[in-house]
C-alpha positions in Angstrom: 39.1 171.1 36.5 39.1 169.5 33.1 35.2 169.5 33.1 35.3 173.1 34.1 37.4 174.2 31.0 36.1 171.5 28.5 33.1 170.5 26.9 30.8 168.3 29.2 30.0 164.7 28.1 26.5 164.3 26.7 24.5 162.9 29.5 26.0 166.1 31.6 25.2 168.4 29.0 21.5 167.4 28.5 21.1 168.4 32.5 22.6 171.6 31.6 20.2 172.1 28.4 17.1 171.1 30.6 18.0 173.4 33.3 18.4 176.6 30.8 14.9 175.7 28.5 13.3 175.8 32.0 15.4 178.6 33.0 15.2 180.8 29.8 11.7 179.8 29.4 10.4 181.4 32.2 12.8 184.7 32.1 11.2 184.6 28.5 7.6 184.8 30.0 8.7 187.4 33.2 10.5 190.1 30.3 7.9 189.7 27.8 5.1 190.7 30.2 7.2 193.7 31.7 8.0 194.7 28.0 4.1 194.8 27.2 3.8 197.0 30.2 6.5 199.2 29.2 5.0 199.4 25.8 1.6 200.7 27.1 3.0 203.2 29.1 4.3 204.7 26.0 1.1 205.7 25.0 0.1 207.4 28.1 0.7 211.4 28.3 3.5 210.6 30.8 5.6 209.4 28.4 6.5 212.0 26.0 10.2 211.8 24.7 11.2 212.1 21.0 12.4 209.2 20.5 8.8 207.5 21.3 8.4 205.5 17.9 12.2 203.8 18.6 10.6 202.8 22.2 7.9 201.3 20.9 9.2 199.3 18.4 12.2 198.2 20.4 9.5 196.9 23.4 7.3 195.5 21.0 10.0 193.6 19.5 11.6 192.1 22.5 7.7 191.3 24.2 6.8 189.6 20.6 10.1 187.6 20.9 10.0 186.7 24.5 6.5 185.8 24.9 6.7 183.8 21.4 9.4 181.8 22.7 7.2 180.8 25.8 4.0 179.9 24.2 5.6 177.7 21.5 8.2 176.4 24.1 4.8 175.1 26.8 2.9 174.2 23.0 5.0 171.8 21.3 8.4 171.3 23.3 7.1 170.3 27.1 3.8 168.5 24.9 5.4 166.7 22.4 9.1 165.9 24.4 10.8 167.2 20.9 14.4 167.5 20.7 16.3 170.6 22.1 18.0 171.7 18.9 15.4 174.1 18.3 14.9 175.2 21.5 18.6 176.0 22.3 18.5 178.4 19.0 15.4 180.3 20.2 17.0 180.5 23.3 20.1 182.4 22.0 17.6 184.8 20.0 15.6 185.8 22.8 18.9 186.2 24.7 20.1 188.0 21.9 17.1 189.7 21.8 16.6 190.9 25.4 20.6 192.1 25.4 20.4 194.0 22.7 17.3 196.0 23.1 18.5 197.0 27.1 21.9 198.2 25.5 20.0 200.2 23.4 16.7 201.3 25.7 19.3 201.9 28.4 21.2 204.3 26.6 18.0 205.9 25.3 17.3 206.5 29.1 20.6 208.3 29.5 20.2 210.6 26.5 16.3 211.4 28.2 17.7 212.0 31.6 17.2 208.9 33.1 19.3 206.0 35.4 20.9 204.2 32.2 23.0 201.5 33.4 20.4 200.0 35.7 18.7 198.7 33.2 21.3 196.8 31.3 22.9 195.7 34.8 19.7 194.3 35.7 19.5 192.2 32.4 23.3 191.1 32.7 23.1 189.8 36.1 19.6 188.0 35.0 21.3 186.1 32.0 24.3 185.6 34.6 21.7 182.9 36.2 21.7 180.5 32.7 24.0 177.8 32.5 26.5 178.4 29.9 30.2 177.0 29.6 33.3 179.7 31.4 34.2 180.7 27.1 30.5 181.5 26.6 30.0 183.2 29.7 33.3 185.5 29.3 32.3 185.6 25.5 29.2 187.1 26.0 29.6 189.7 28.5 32.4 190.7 26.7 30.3 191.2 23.6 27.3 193.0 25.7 29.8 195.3 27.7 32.1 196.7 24.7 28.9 197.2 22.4 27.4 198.9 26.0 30.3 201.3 26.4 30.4 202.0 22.8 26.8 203.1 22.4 26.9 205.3 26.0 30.2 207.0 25.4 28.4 208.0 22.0 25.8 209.8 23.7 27.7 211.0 26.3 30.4 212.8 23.9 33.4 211.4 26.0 35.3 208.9 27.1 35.4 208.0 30.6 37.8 206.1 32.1 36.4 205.5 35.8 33.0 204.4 34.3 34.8 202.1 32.4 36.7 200.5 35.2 33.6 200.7 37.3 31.4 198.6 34.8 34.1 196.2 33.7 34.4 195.5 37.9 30.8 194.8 37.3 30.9 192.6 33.9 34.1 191.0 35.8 32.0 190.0 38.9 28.8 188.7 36.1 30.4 186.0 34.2 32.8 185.1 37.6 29.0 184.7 39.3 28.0 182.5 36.1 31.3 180.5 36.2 30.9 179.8 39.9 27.7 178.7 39.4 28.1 176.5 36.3 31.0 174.7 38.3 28.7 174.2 40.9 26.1 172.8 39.0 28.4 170.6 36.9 30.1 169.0 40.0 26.7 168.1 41.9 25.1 166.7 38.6 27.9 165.0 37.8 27.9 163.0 41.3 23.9 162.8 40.8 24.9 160.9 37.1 27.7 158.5 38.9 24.7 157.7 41.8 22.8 157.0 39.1 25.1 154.7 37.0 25.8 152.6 40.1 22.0 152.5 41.2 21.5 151.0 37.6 24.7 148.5 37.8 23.0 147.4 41.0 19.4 147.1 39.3 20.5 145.3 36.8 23.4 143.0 38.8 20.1 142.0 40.7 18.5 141.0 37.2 21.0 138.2 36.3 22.4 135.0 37.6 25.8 135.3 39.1 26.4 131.4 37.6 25.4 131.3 34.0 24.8 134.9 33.4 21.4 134.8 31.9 18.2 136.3 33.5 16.9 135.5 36.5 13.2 135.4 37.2 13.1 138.7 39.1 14.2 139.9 35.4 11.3 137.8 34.2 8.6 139.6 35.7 10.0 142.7 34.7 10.0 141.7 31.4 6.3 140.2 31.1 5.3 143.6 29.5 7.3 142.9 26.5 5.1 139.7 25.9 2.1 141.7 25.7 1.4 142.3 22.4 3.1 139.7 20.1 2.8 135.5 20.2 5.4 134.0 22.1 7.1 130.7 22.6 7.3 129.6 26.5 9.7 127.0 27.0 10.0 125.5 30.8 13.2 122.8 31.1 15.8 121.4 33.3 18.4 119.0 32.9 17.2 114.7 33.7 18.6 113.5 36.4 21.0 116.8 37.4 20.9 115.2 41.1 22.8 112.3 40.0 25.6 114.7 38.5 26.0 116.2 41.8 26.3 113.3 43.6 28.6 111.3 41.3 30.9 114.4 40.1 30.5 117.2 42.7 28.6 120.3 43.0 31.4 121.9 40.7 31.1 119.5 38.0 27.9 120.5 38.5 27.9 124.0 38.0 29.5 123.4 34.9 26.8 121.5 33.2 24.4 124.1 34.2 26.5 126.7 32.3 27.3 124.5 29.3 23.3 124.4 29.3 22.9 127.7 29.6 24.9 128.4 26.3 23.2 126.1 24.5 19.8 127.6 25.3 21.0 131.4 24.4 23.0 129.8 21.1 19.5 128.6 20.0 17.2 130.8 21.5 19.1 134.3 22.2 20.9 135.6 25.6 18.1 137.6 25.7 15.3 135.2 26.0 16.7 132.9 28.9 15.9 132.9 32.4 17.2 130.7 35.0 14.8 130.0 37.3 17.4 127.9 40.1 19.4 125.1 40.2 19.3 123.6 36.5 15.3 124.6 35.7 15.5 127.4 33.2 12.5 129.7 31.7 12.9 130.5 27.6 10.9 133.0 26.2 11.1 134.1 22.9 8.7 136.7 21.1 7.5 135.9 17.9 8.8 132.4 17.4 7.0 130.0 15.3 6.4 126.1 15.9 8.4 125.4 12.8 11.6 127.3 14.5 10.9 125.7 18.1 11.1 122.5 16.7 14.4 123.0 15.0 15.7 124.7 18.0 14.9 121.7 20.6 16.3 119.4 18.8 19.3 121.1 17.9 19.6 121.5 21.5 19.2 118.3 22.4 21.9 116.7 20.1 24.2 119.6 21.4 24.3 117.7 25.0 25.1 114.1 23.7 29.1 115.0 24.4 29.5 117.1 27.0 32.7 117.5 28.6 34.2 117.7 32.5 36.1 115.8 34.4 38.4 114.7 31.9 35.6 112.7 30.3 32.7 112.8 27.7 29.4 112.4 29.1 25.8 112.4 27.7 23.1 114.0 28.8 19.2 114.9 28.2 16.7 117.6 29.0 12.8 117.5 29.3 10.7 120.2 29.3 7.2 121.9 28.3 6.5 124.5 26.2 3.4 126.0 24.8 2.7 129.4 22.5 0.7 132.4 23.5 0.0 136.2 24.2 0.0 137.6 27.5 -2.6 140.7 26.2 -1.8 143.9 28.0 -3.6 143.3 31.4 -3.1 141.0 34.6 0.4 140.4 33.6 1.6 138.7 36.5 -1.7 136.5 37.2 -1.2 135.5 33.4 2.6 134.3 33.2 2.3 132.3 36.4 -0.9 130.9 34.9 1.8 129.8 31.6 4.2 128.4 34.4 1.7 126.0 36.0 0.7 124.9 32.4 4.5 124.2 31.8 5.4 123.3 34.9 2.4 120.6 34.3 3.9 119.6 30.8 7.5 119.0 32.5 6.4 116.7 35.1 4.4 114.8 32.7 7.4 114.4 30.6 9.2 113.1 33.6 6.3 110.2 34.3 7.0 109.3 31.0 10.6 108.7 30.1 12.5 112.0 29.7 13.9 113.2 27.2 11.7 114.8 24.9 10.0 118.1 24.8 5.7 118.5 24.7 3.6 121.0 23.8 1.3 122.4 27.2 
């Protein structure tokens, strides 16, 4: 009920605006042909009434405002995927628009004889169809009905109270119509956002390691496209001899000197940038980073694992890896990042025949 009375949250809201531009957009199109049509019958012998000129102009106007809306709306708004700020003021013109000139063509009917309300009941219940908060809704009919009555009880001499009760029934049952279905539409789009939010907790849960709460590689191949364009730094590494920590300390001991190292890599790399590929091997990948910065960064990193604590004690440890610098271009993606992980992969084991330790360019 609270959403029903009160203001929807933004992402609810932009639902609501894309529904009425879509809405509004093609009522816009529908009235503005069938006000052209209108308008050409004036001039034919079978329309002769004296108030002719106030016909024409009043068609004219709501066809040139209806049909401008369209074309400018399918032009520039659908086209260029501007904001709606526009768009929701040209919608209240053409709405004002259209109510207006049926209040007054209707009752131009009635003074010549002819079946007055039908045409402004025909408008109201169309406008019912747009999406607009319960206050707007009542607000508006409201407005259209009084400013109705007023005009047709001026050409009609008198007041009459039946017709009144009989057209506020109707104006009653509009905006109740309106309000049922913006309630309707709210609740459904509402569970369509939560779907939505929890499909994307779930996407991105699946993106990132449940232990160290970086990437994962999954993540990694999502994110290739991101290397297209700009030089990057490509770091492969895992921790020397992480085997022996397990089997002296315990898996949990373990666990913890994959997340200290995990830290370390997003203090001097960026959360952002690291990917753990399983058990202690990790993927860096930084846009943009020069060799100067690399350098810094490996061997602050390396001096940050020289006291490590867990169990109670202060431990040493080193890490190898590979690294290399290059630009993935914008095609083959996949074929070209594994193609950077053999190269690395290559420079790792290398660094393992050869001591440990230390860090080589691929």
């Amino acid at each position: 009920m609270d959403l029903f009375f009160t203001n929807p949250n933004q992402e609810l809201q932009k639902h609501i605006d894309d529904f009425n531009i879509k809405y509004i957009h093609l009522l816009a199109l529908v009235f503005g042909i069938s006000q052209v049509f209108y308008l050409l019958l004036t001039f034919t012998p079978y329309f002769d009434v004296p108030e002719k000129l106030t016909y024409q102009i009043l068609y004219l106007i709501n066809s040139a405002v209806c049909l401008f809306f369209y074309f400018s709306v399918k032009l520039f708004y659908y086209k260029d995927n501007r904001e709606a700020l526009w768009v929701e003021r040209a919608q209240a013109v053409v709405v004002v628009s259209i109510t207006s000139c049926t209040v007054l063509l209707s009752n131009l009917d009635f003074k010549n004889g002819g079946d007055c309300i039908m045409y402004c009941l025909i408008v109201l219940g169309i406008t019912t169809l747009s999406l607009q908060s319960p206050l707007q809704t009542i607000l508006y009919h409201c407005i259209a009905g009084i400013i109705y009555l007023s005009v047709y009880f001026n050409y009609l001499g008198s007041f009459s109270f039946a017709y009144t009760i009989k057209f506020s029934a109707f104006i009653v049952l509009c905006f109740t119509s309106g309000i049922v279905k913006y309630k309707l539409f709210a609740d459904k789009t509402v569970v369509q956002i939560e779907l939505k939010n929890i499909s994307e907790e779930f996407r991105q849960a699946s993106l990132k390691d449940t232990l160290t709460e970086t990437k994962n590689r999954r993540a990694l191949n999502q994110d290739s496209y991101l290397f297209c364009n700009e030089n990057c730094f490509f770091l492969f590494t895992d921790i020397d001899h992480f085997k022996n920590v397990n089997d002296s300390y315990g898996h949990q001991n373990g666990d913890l000197v994959i997340k200290y190292y995990a830290n370390r890599l997003c203090d001097y790399f960026g959360k952002e940038n690291v990917y753990r590929f399983g058990g202690d091997e990790f993927m860096v990948v930084v846009p943009g980073m020069n060799k100067k910065d690399s350098d810094k960064a490996l061997k602050s990193l390396q001096d940050s694992l020289k006291d490590v604590v867990f169990d109670n004690k202060s431990h040493s440890f080193s890490v190898s890896g590979g690294y290399l610098f290059n630009r993935l271009g914008s095609k083959n993606l996949t074929f070209k990042l594994e193609d950077i992980l053999r190269k690395l992969d290559h420079a790792l084991y290398e660094v393992k025949n050869n001591g440990r330790g230390y860090f080589i360019q691929a």
